[in-house]
C-alpha positions in Angstrom: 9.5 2.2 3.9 10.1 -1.4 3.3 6.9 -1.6 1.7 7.9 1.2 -0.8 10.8 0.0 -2.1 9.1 -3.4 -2.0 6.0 -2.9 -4.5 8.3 -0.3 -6.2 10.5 -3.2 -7.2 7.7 -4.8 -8.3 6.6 -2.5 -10.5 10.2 -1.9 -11.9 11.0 -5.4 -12.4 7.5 -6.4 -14.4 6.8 -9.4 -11.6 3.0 -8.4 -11.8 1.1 -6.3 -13.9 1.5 -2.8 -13.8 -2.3 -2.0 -12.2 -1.2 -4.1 -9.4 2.1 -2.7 -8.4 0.6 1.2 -8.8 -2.2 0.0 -6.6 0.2 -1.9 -4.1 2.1 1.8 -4.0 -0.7 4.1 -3.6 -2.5 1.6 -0.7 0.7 1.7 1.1 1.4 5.7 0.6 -1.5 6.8 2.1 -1.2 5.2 5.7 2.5 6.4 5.7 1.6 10.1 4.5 -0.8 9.4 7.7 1.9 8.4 10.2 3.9 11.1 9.4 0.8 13.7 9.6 -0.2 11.8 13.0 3.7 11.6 14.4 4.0 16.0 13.7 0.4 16.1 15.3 -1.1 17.9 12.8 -4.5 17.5 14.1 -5.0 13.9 12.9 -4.6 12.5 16.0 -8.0 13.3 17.5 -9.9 12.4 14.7 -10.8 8.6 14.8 -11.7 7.7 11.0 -8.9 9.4 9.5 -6.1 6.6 9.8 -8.8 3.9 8.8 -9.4 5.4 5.8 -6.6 5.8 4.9 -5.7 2.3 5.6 -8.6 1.1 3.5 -6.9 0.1 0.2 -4.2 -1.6 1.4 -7.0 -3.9 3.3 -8.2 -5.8 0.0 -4.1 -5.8 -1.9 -2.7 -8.0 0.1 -5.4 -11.1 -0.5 -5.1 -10.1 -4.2 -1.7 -9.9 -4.7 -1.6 -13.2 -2.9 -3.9 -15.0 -5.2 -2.3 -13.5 -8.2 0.8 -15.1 -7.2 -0.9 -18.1 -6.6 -2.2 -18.4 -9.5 0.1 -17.0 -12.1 3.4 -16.9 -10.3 6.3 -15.0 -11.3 7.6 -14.9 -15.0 
């Protein structure tokens, strides 16, 4: 939830472009729309390659977002 609020903040405030924010929002979605799935056991908890795919965008945002800041910084 921290997340959520986090990159939603982000995208509010105009920190970082737009792309990055909604990409930051959706890549942290998915793995929580997971857990919840998983935690009410409906059937996701058997199947192995679910949660990593899920998982799978947020790998590659938080290197970018990162560098961004690096690089640019904040307004």
């Amino acid at each position: 939830m921290g997340a959520i609020l986090w990159y939603y903040l982000l995208h509010a405030s105009g920190y970082i472009p737009r792309p990055l924010s909604v990409w930051g929002l959706v890549a942290v979605c998915l793995p929580s729309i997971n857990v919840l799935l998983v935690l009410y056991d409906r059937g996701f908890s058997d199947n192995p390659i679910v949660m990593p795919l899920t998982g799978l965008p947020y790998l590659p945002y938080e290197p970018v977002l990162g560098l961004w800041l690096i690089a640019k910084g904040f307004n």
